[in-house]
Structures are given as C-alpha cells and as structure tokens.
N, C-alpha and C positions, 0 to 999 in steps of 0.2 A: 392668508390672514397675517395682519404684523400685530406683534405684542412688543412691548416697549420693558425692558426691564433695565430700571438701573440707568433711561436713557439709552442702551444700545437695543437697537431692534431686533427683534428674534422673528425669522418669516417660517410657515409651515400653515397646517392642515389642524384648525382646531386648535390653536394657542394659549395657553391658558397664563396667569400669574406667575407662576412658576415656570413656566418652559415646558412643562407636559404638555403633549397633542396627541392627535387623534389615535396613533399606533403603539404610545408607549403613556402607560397614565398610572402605573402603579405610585404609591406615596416617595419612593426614592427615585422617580423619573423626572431629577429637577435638574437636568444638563442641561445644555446648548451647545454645540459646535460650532466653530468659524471653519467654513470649506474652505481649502487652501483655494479652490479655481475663482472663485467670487467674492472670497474675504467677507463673506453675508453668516451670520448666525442661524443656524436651523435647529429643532430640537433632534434630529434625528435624519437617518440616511433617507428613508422613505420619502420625509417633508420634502426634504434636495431634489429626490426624484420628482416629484409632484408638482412642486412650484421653480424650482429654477431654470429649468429647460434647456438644460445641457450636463452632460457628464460631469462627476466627481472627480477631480482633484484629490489624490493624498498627502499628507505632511511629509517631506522626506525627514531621516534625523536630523539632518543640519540645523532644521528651523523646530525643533523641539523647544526652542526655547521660546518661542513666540507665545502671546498669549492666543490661546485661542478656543478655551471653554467658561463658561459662562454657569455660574451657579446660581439655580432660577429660586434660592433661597433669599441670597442677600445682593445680590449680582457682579458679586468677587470674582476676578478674569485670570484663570489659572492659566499659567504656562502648559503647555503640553508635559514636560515632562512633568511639572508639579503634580496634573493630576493622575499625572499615572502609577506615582509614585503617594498617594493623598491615601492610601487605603480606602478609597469611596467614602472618605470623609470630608469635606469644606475643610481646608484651614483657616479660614475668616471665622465661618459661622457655626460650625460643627456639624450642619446640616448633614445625612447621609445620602448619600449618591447609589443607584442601582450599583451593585458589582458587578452584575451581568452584562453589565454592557463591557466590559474587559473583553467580551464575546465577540465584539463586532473593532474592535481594533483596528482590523486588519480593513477594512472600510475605510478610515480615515488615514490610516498611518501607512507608511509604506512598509518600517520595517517591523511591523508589530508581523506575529507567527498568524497563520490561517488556521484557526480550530479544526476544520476540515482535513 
C-alpha cells in the first residue's frame, strides 16, 4: 500500500494518514523511516520486510545527518540525529512520537546499542 504524506510516499502493510500500519497503530505510531538500502519511506521494519524484497540497510553515523523520518502528523523530515535527539516530540508540530521505538534503533541505525 502507498500513502502519500506531505507528498513523499510512505510504502507498507495497511497505511494510514498518519504513517501507522498494520504492526504498529497505537496513537503515537506516527513515524516513517527512509531505509538507507532503497531510500523508500516505510512506517516500520516489518512493512521493509513485507513489501520491499530485500534486506535492510542501516544508517551508519556518518549520514546521521540526513533527513530520514518523516512525521506522519505534519510531514516535517527530521534528520536522523534530530530525532533522536527530539524527545519523541515533533519539533515542527509537537506531535508525540512512540518512545518505544528508541527499542528498535538498532534496526535502523548501526551505531544505536542492541537492547538485547
């Protein structure tokens, strides 16, 4: 499914206005990811899995500065570090963002810690 936020596309499983899909739908599930290997917007690692048909890519720190999340409130494109440094708050729109997902970091990013 593509949902259109903002104009940039967000692809995954169950799309919604906001960037919630099928896996993650609570009320502060309003991210997006741009995968470093496809440079495509997904809401989540799962949607990657599902619809992109190849391996994940992670950000190394070099490229922390890129923009590459997507706030499925206003469709403000946070730099990597911005958001991880944003307190799971929008700095555009004040929207709140899951904090939980600090959890899966290490998914996306290469030098984020493995909770595990």
């Amino acid at each position: 499914m593509i949902h259109r936020q903002s104009g940039i596309e967000v692809l995954g499983v169950n799309v919604q206005a906001d960037t919630r899909c099928e896996h993650y739908r609570s009320g502060r599930d309003i991210i997006a990811i741009r995968f470093k290997c496809c440079q495509v917007y997904y809401p989540c690692y799962e949607c990657h899995v599902q619809v992109a048909g190849h391996l994940a890519q992670k950000w190394p720190a070099t490229e922390f500065d890129r923009k590459a999340i997507l706030c499925g409130g206003c469709g403000y494109e946070l730099t990597i570090s911005e958001y991880m440094r944003c307190g799971a708050v929008c700095p555009e729109c004040r929207a709140e963002f899951n904090p939980n997902c600090e959890l899966h970091y290490h998914l996306y990013f290469e030098t984020a810690p493995d909770p595990n």
